[in-house]
C-alpha positions, 0 to 999 in steps of 0.5 A: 544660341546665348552660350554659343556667344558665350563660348564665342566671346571667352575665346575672343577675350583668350585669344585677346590676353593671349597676344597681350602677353606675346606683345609684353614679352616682345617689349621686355626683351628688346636690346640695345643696338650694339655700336662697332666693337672697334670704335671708342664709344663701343668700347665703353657701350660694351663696358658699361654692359659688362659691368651692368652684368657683373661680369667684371672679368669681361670688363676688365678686358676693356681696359688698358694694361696699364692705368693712367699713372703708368702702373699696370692693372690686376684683375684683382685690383680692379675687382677689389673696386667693385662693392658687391652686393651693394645697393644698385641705384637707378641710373641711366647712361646715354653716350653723348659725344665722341673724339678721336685725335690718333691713337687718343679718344674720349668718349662723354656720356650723359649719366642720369641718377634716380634716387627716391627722395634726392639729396634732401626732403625737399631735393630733386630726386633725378639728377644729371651729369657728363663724364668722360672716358678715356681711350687709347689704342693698344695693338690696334685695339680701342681699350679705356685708361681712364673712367669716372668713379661712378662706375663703380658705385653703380654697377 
């Protein structure tokens, strides 16, 4: 009788750490939901994925043709930007607001920085901001002219 309960409770506890790890791997791969890829807050949640991934070409296809001052973009240029195998750093974006005004759009998002130790010994190591993307339609398509340095650093 004790090694049927024996044999009963092994089988009880495998089948108990057998859905531990069901339930662990179900969590680790939850996504984040998509916004409309036709919207301006889409747009920079796509590329914001894109940079994440390294997948700078995709990035790049959110862009304007031309930047901000009128000179047009190279896929070249922009990956120059980027510093590679640099330290990533922990960060969190969350986007924070839209407007739309014709063909013109910003998009804020709430960026929140986790650096062991902070500025100093004694510093915060958590610290926030809010940037701004800027978006105009092009071809009927939203596409970013401007976007905070920090992109770069980060991603």
């Amino acid at each position: 009788m004790q090694r049927w309960a024996w044999l009963i409770a092994s089988l009880v506890i495998g089948v108990l750490l057998l859905c531990a790890v069901i339930v662990a791997v179900v969590l680790s791969r939850r996504q984040v939901a998509l916004l409309p890829a036709d919207t301006p807050s889409g747009v920079v949640q796509r590329f914001l994925q894109a940079a994440e991934a390294q997948d700078y070409r995709q990035a790049f296809g959110y862009l304007t043709t031309t930047d901000g001052g009128g000179k047009t973009r190279t896929y070249e240029s922009f990956r120059d930007l980027y510093p590679g195998s640099g330290e990533r750093r922990s960060i969190q974006v969350v986007l924070d607001g839209e407007t739309v005004d014709g063909d013109r759009a910003d998009v804020f998002v709430r960026i929140t920085r986790y650096e062991a130790g902070g500025p100093s010994p004694f510093g915060n190591p958590v610290s926030q901001q809010r940037e701004r993307f800027r978006l105009q339609r092009e071809q009927s398509e939203w596409r970013i002219l401007e976007y905070p340095y920090w992109v770069m650093m980060y991603y």
